[in-house]
N, C-alpha and C positions, 0 to 999 in steps of 0.2 A: 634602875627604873622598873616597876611591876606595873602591869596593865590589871584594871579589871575594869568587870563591866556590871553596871549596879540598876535596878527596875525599881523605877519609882513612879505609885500612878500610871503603871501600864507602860509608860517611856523606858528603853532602854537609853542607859548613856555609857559611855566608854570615856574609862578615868586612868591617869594615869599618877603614880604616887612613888616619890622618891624615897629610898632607902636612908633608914638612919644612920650613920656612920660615924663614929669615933664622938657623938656628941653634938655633932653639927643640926642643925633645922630643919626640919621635914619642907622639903619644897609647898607650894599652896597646890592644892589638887587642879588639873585642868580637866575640865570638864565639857563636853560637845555630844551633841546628840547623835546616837550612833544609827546608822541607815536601818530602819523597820522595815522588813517589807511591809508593802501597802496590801491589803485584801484585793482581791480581786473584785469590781463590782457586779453585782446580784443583778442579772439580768430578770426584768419584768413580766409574768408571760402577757403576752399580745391580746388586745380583743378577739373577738373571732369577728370573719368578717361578716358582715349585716348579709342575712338573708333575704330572696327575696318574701317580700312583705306585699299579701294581699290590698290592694287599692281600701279593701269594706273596713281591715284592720285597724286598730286604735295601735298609735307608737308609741311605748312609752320612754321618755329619754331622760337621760341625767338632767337634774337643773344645773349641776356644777361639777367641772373638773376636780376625781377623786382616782380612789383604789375602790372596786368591788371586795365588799369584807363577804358577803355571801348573795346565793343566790337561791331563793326559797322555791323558786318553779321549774318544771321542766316542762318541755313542749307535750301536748296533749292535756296538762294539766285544766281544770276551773279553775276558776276563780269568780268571789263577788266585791265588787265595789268597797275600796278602802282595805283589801288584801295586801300586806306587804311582799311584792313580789322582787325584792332584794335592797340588800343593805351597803351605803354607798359613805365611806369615809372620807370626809372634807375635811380639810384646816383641824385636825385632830378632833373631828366629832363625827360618829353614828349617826347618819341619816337614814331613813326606813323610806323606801322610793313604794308607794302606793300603787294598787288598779285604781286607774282614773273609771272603770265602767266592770259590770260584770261581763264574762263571757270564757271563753276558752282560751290556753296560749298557743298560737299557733308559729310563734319563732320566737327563741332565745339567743340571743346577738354577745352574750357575756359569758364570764367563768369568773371563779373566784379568784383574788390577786389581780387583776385585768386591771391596766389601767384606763381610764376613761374621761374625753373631752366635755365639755358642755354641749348638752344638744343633738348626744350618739345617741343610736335606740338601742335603748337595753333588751326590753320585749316586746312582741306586738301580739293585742288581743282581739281576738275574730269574733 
């Protein structure tokens, strides 16, 4: 009896195949899937946590649970009305999250990779 072990489509399987001998018939191969290790999974990094946010400041929040693909502002930064002040992937599509108003950013609540709920503040504008 010879063992091997054969990759198919990324699957390892371990086979084992009997020796021909004097004429006799190759046994059928048995075949079982051989233990993979599993990857280990890819931890997410964290939002950061919501700063405090001036009472005069505008929030601006996810409309929907995603991943932050980027984030186009940093604190200090302008902006005017209809600026895309970062890019929010949902259900496998690019959303561009807008300034609802012109003004300055006075906190950034995100990073890129971030995952994020409905309704977190991403940024808030003063």
């Amino acid at each position: 009896m010879r063992k091997f072990v054969i990759n198919v489509n990324g699957k390892s399987y371990e086979v084992e195949v009997e020796e021909i001998r004097d004429g006799a018939p190759v046994a059928a191969p048995v075949s079982r899937p051989a233990a993979a290790p599993a990857p280990a999974p890819k931890a997410a990094p964290a939002a950061k946590p919501a700063a405090a946010v001036p009472a005069s400041a505008t929030s601006v929040t996810a409309p929907m649970p995603g991943t932050i693909l980027a984030v186009n502002v940093k604190e200090g930064d302008t902006v005017n009305e209809g600026d895309v002040v970062c890019v929010l992937e949902a259900m496998k599509m690019e959303n561009e999250i807008m300034a609802p108003k012109a003004g300055k950013i006075v906190a950034v609540n995100v990073t890129q990779g971030a995952s994020v709920n409905s309704g977190d503040v991403l940024v808030a504008i003063g």
